[in-house]
One Martini backbone bead per residue (centre of mass of N, CA, C, O) as a GRO file, in nm:
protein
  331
    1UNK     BB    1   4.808   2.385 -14.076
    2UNK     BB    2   4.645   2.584 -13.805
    3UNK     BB    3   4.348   2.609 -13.655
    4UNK     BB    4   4.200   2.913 -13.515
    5UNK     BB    5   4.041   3.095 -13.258
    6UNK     BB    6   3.840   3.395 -13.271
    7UNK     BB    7   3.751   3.744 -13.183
    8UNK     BB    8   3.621   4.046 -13.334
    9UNK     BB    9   3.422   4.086 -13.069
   10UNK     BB   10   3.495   4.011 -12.759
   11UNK     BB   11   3.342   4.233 -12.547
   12UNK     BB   12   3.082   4.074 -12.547
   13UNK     BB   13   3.189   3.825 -12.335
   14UNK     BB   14   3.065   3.976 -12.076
   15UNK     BB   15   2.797   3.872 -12.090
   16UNK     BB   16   2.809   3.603 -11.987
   17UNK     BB   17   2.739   3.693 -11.699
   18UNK     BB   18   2.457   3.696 -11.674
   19UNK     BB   19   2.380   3.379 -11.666
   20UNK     BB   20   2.425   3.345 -11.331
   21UNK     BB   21   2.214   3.551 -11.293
   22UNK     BB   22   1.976   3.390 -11.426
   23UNK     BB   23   1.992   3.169 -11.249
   24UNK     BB   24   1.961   3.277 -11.014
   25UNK     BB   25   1.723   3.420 -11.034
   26UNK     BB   26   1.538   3.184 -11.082
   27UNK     BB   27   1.521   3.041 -10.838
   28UNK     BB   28   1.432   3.316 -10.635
   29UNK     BB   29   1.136   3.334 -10.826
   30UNK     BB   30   1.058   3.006 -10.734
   31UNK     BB   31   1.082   3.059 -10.402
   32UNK     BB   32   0.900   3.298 -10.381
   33UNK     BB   33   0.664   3.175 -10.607
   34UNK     BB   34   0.593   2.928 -10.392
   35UNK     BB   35   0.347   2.782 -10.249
   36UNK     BB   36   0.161   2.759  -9.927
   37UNK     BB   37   0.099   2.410  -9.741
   38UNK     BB   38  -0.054   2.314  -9.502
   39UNK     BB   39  -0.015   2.026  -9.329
   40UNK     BB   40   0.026   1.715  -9.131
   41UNK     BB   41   0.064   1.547  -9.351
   42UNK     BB   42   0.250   1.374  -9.676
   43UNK     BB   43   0.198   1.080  -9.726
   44UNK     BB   44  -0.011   1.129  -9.990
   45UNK     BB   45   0.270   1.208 -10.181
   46UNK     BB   46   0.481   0.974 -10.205
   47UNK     BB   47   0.337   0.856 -10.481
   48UNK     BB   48   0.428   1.135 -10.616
   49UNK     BB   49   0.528   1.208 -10.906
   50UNK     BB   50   0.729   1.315 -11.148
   51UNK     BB   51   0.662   1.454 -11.452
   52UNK     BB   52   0.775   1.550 -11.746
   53UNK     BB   53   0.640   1.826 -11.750
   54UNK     BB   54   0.848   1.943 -11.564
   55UNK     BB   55   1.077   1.932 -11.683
   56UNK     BB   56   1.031   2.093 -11.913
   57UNK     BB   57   0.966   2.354 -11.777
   58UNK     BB   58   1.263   2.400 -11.671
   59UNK     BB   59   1.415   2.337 -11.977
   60UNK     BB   60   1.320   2.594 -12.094
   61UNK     BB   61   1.532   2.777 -11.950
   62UNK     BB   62   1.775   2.607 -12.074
   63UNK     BB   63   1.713   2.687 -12.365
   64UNK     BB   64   1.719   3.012 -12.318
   65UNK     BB   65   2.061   3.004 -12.230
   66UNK     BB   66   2.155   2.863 -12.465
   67UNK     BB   67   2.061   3.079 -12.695
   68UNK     BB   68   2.214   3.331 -12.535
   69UNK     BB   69   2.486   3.211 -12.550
   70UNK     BB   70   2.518   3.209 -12.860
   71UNK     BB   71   2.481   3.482 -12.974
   72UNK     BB   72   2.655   3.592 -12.815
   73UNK     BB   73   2.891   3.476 -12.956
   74UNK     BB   74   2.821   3.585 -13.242
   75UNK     BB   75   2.888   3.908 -13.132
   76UNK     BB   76   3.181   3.817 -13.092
   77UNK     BB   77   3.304   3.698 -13.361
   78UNK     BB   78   3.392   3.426 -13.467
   79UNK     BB   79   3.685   3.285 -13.601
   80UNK     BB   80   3.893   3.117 -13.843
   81UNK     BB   81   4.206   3.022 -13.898
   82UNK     BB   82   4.550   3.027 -14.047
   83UNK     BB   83   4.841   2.969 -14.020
   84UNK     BB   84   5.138   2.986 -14.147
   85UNK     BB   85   5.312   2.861 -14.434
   86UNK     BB   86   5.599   2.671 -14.504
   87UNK     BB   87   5.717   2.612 -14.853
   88UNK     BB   88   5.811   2.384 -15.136
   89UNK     BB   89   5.784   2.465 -15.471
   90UNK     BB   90   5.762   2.436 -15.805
   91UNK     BB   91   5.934   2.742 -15.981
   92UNK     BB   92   5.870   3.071 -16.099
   93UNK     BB   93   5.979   3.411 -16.134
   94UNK     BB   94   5.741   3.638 -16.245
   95UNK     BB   95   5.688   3.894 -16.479
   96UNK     BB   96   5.409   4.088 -16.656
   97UNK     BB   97   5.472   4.340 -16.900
   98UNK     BB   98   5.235   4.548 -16.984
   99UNK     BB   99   5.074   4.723 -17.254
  100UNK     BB  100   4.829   5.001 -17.252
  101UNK     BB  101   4.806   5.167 -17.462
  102UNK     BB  102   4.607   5.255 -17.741
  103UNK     BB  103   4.680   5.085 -17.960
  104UNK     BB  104   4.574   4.816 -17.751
  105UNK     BB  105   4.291   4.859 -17.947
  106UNK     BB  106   4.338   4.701 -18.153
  107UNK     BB  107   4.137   4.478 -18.403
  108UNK     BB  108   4.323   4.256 -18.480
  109UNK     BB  109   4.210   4.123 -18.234
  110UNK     BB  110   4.005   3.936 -17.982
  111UNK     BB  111   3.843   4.237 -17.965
  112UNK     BB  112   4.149   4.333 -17.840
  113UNK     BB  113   4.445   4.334 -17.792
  114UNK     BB  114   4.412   4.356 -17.475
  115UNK     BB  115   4.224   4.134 -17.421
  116UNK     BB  116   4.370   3.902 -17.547
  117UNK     BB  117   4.631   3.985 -17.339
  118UNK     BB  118   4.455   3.849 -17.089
  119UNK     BB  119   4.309   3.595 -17.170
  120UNK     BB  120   4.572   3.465 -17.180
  121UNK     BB  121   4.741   3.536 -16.915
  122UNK     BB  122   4.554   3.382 -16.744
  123UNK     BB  123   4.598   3.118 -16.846
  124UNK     BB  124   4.839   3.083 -16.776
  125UNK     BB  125   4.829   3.081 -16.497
  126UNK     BB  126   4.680   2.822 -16.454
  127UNK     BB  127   4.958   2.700 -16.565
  128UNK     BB  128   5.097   2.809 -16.301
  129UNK     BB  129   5.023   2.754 -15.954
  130UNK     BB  130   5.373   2.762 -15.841
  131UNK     BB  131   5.430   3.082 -15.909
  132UNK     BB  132   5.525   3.312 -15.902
  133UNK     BB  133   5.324   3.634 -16.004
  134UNK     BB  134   5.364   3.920 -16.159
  135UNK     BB  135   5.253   4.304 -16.255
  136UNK     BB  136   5.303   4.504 -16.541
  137UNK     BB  137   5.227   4.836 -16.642
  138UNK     BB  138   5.260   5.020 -16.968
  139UNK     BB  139   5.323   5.337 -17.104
  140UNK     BB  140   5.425   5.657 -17.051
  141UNK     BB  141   5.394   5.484 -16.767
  142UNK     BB  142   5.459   5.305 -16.428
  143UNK     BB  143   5.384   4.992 -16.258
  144UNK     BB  144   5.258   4.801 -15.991
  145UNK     BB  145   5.034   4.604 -15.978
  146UNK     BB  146   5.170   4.323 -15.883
  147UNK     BB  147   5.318   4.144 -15.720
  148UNK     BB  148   5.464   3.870 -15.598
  149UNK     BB  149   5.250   3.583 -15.646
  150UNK     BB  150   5.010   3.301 -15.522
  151UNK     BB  151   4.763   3.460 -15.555
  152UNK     BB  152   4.598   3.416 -15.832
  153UNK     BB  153   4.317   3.527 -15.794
  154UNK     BB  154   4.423   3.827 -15.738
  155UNK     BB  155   4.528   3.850 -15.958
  156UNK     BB  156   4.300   3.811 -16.178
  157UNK     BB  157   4.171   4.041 -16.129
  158UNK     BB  158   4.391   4.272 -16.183
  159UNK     BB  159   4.392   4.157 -16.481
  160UNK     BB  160   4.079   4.280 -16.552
  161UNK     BB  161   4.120   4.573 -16.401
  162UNK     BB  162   4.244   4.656 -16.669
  163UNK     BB  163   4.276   4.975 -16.901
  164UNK     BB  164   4.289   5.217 -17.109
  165UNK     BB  165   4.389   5.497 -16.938
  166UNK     BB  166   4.539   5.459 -16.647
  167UNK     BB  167   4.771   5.572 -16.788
  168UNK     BB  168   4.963   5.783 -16.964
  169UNK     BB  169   5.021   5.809 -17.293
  170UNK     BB  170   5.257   5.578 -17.448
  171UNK     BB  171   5.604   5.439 -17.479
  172UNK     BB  172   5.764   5.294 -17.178
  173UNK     BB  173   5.989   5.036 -17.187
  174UNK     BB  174   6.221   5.099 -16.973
  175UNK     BB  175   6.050   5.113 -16.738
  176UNK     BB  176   5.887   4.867 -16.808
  177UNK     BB  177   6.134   4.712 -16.728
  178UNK     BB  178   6.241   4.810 -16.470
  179UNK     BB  179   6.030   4.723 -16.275
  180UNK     BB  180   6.057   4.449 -16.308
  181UNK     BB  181   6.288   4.418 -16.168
  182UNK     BB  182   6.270   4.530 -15.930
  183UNK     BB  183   6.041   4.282 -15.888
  184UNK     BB  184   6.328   4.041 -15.852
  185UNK     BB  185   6.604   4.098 -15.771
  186UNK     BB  186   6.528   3.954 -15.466
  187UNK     BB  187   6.531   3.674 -15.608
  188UNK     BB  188   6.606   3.315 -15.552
  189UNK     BB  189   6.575   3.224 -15.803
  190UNK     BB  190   6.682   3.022 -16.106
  191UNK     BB  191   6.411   3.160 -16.216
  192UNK     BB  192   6.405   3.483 -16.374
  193UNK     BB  193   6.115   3.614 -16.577
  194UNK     BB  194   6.028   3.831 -16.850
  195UNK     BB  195   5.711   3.957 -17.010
  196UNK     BB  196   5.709   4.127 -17.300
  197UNK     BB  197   5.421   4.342 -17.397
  198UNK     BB  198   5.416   4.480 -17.720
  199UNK     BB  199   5.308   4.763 -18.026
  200UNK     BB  200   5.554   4.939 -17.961
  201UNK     BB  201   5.787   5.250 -17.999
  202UNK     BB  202   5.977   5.405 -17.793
  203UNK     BB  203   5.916   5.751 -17.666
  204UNK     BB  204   5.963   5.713 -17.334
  205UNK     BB  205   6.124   5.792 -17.067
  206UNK     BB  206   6.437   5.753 -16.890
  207UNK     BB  207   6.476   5.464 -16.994
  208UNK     BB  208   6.678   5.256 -17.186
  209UNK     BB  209   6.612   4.944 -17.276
  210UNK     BB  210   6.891   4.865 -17.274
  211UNK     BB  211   7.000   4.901 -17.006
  212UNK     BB  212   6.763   4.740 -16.866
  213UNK     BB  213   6.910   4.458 -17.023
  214UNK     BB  214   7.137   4.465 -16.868
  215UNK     BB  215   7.005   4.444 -16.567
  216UNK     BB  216   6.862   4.177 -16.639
  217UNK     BB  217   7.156   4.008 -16.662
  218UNK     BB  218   7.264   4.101 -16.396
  219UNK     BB  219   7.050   3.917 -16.221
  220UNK     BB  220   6.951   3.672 -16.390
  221UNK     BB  221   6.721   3.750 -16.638
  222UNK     BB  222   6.456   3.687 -16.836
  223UNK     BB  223   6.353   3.779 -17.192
  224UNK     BB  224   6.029   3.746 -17.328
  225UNK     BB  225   5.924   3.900 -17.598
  226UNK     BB  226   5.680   4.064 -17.735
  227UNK     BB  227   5.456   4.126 -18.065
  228UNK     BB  228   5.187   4.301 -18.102
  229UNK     BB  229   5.064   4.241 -18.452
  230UNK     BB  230   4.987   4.280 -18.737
  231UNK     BB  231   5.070   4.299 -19.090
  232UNK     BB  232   5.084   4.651 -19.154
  233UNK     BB  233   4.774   4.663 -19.105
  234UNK     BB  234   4.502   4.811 -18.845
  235UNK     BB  235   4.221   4.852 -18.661
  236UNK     BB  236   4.141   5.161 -18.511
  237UNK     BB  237   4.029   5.361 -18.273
  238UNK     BB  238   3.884   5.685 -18.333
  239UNK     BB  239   3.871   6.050 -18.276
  240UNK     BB  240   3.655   6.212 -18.445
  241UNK     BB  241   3.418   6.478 -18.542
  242UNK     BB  242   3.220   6.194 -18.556
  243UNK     BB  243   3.364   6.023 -18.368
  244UNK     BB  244   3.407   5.688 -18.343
  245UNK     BB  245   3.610   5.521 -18.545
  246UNK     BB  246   3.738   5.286 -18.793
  247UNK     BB  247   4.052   5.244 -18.875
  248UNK     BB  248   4.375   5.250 -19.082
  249UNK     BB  249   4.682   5.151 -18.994
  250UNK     BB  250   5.009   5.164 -18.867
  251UNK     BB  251   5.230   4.883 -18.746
  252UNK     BB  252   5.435   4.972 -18.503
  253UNK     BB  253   5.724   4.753 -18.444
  254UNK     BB  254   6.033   4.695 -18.261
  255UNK     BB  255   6.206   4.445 -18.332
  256UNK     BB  256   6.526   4.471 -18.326
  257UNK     BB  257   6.472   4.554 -18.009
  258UNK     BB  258   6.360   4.331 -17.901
  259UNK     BB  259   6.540   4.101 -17.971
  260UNK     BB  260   6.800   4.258 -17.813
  261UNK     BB  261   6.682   4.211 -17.541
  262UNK     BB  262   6.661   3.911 -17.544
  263UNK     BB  263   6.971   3.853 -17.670
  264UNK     BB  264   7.081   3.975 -17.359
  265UNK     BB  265   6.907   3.736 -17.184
  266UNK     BB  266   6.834   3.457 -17.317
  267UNK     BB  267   6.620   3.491 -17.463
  268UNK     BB  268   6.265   3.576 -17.655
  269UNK     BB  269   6.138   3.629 -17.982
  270UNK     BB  270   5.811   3.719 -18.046
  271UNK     BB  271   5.510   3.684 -18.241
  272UNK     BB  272   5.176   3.849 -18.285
  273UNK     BB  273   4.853   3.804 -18.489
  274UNK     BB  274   4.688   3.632 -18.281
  275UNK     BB  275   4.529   3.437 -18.050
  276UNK     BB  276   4.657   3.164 -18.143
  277UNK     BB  277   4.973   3.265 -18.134
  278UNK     BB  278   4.981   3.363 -17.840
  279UNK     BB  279   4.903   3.122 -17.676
  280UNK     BB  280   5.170   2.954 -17.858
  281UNK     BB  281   5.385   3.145 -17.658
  282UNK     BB  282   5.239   3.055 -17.385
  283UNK     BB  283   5.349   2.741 -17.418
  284UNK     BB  284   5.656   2.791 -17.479
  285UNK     BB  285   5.723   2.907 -17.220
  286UNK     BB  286   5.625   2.724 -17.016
  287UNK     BB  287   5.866   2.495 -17.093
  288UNK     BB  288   6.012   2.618 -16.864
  289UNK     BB  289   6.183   2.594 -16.603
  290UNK     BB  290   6.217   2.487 -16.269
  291UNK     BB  291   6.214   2.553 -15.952
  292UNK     BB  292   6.291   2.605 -15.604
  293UNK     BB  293   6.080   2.735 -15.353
  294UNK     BB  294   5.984   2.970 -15.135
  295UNK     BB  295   5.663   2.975 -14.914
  296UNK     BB  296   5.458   3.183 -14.801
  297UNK     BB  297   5.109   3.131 -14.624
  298UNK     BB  298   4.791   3.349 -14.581
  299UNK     BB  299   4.501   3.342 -14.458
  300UNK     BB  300   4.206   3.403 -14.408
  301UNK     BB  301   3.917   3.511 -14.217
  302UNK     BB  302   3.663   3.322 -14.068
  303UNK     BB  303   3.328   3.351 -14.034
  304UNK     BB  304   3.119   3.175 -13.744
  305UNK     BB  305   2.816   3.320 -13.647
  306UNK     BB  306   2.612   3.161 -13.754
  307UNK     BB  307   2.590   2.868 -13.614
  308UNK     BB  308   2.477   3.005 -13.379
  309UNK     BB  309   2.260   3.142 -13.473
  310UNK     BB  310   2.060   2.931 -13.549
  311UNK     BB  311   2.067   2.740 -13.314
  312UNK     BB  312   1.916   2.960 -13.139
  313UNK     BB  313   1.670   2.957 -13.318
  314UNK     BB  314   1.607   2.640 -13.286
  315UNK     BB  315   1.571   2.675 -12.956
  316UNK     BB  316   1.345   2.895 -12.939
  317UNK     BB  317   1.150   2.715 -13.139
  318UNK     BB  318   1.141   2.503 -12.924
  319UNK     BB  319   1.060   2.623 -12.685
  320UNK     BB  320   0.746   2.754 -12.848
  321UNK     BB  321   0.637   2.498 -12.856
  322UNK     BB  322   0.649   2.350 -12.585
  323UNK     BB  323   0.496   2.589 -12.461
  324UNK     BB  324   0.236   2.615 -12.679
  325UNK     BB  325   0.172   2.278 -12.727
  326UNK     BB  326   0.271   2.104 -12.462
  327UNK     BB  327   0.188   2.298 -12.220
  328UNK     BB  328  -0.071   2.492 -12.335
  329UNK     BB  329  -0.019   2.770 -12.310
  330UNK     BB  330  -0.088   3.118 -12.237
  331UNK     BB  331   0.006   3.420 -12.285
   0.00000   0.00000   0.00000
């Protein structure tokens, strides 16, 4: 990867045009208002010589000139960019399809389903460097939050700002779960996978889990399916007359359709309780296979006017110490 020099307003480069008329300008001021003095012989300043102080007196001229120099291009905001790079890294191409509708907000993990479910997923990532990872969020509809990317600084931010009630609340797994393939079928790794985590019972959508698990059989996809929540009853915060409160619910979670689902891409079904249960979910998928991918990696341009505006206030400062403490000048 090649770093290149570029500028983000070029445009103020033609002010740098001002520079050699101001060298010129100060020549024609110099010779024009320096005194004549006629004498017979110069013989007797033969032996006078130019001190320190000359040198400097002209030198300031020289440091306001590199000083505006410096400015105007910072004005011209020079950027530092990096070229495209094509890598080959080991890894799989995978999609998270989590479930955001209300039910998973009920606090049966730590604080509650959805962050327990975002802080381990997250944890994943960190432990997965060199995969693409998309992310699909679904509850009564479906989208796409991230494509597959190896950016994961910002799939981690866009998994941050997950939150329920994001899209109309419901379960349409078969959705989520077409969606998902969707951001697959293009790929061309040896594994892609898709993690669908939910913890509840279809019954939105336009499509049937079973078709969309056909569908990702049908592309070489596994699915290995989670099951949030503990067995039996769960507190959910409800909006009752008195405000909210937190009640307790009953569980309920497709598991024969997640089996099915899993068992039908070479996948797996797990249940989590707990978040200790699901980080162990998510070590255990860790384990799977890798292969080799290509990659197109793109930078950001950083911005570079900084030391240029520095270099040239502290040329300024120099300047105006010489000028007024060195040569004693008074304004």
């Amino acid at each position: 990867m090649y770093k290149s020099l570029s500028f983000g307003n070029p445009g103020f480069l033609f002010l740098l045009l001002i520079i050699p008329v101001l060298i010129a300008w100060y020549f024609y001021r110099r010779k024009k208002h320096t005194a004549d003095l006629q004498v017979s012989s110069i013989e007797g300043f033969a032996m006078v010589g130019r001190n320190l102080k000359f040198y400097v007196y002209h030198g300031l001229y020289v440091i306001r000139l590199v000083a505006l120099t410096l400015l105007i291009v910072a004005l011209a905001r020079p950027q530092t960019s990096l070229s495209r790079q094509d890598i080959s890294v080991e890894g799989i191409d995978l999609v998270i399809a989590l479930d955001v509708s209300g039910s998973m907000l009920a606090m049966d993990f730590k604080p509650d389903r959805l962050e327990a479910a975002k802080d381990v997923a997250i944890e994943f990532i960190d432990g997965r460097p060199n995969d693409r990872i998309g992310l699909v969020i679904f509850s009564g509809e479906t989208f796409t939050q991230c494509p597959l990317t190896t950016d994961h600084a910002v799939l981690k931010n866009l998994f941050r700002d997950i939150h329920s009630g994001m899209i109309d609340d419901g379960t349409a797994l078969g959705d989520g779960l077409a969606t998902a393939v969707n951001r697959l079928r293009g790929s061309k790794a040896v594994s892609k996978v898709i993690i669908l985590l939910t913890d509840g019972v279809n019954n939105m959508g336009s499509l049937d889990p079973r078709s969309a698990s056909e569908i990702a059989k049908l592309y070489g996809i596994r699915i290995y399916t989670v099951g949030i929540g503990t067995m039996g009853q769960a507190p959910y915060p409800m909006q009752t007359p008195y405000g909210m409160q937190i009640q307790m619910g009953e569980v309920k979670i497709d598991e024969p359709l997640l089996i099915e689902i899993a068992k039908a891409t070479d996948g797996k079904y797990f249940r989590a309780t707990n978040n200790a249960k699901l980080r162990a979910i998510y070590k255990e998928i860790d384990k799977m296979e890798k292969s080799k991918i290509d990659v197109t990696e793109f930078r950001k341009k950083k911005e570079e006017f900084l030391p240029f505006v520095l270099v040239a206030f502290i040329l300024l400062g120099i300047e105006m110490l010489l000028r007024y403490v060195y040569l004693k000048n008074i304004p």
